[in-house]
N, C-alpha and C positions, 0 to 999 in steps of 0.2 A: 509399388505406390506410384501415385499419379503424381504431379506436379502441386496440386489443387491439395491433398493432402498430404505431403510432404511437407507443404510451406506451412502450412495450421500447425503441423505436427512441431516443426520447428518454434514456431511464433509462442504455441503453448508452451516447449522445456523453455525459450528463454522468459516467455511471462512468469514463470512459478521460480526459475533465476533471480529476476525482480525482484518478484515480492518478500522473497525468502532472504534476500540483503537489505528491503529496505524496512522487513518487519525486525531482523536482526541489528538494525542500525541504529533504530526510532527504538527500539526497545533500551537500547544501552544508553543512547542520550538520554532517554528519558528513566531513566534509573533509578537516579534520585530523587524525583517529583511522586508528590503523593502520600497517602498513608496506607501501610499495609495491613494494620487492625481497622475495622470501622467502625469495632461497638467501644473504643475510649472515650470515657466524657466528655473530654476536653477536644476530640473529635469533630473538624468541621470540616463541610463538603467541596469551599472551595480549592485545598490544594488535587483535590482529584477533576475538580473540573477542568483546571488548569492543563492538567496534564492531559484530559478527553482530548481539550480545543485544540493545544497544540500538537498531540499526535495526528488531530483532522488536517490541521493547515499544515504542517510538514507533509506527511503524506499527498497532501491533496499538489503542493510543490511540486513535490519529485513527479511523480505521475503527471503533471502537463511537465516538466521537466523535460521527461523521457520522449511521453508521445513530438512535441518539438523537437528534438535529436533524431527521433527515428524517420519521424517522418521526411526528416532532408535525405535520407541514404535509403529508405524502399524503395522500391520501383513503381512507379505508379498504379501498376496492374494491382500491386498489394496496398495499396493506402487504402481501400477500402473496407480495410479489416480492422482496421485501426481503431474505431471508433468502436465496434465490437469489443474489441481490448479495453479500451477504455472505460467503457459499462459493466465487463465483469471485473475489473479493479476495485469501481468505487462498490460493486454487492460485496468486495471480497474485504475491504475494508472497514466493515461492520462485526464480521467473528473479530479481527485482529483489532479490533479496540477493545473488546470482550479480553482478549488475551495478553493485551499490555499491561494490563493490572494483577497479573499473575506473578 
């Protein structure tokens, strides 16, 4: 392996690191929010939106969270990837709202 894909290679196990602690984190804070029947009568759609918005703005946190952290300790050769990272977080953040209602 070259240099070039060594570091992807890397950068990818810890991106899916990530996401897999903070879809496991977000998912247990948010535990309690919401309803898990949706056809009771008494059934209304605000505590699940509740729970959408705030799994969007936490998540959307951590991830500028991260990229500021990492970005002081990369090497400059590699900050150009970053933003890459960044763009498949916010695609990858669309199954995992799908998912937090499970």
């Amino acid at each position: 392996m070259n240099s070039s894909s060594s570091s992807r290679f890397y950068g990818l196990l810890l991106f899916l690191i990530f996401e897999i602690v903070v879809f496991a984190g977000l998912k247990w804070l948010l535990s309690d929010m919401g309803m898990d029947n949706q056809f009771q009568p008494e059934n209304t759609i605000v505590p699940n939106w509740v729970k959408a918005a705030l799994f969007i703005l936490l998540y959307l946190l951590s991830v500028l969270t991260a990229v500021v952290l990492v970005s002081n300790y990369v090497p400059s050769k590699h900050r150009k990837q970053l933003m890459g990272w960044v763009y498949l977080a916010l695609l990858v953040m669309l199954p995992m709202l799908f998912f937090i209602f499970e």
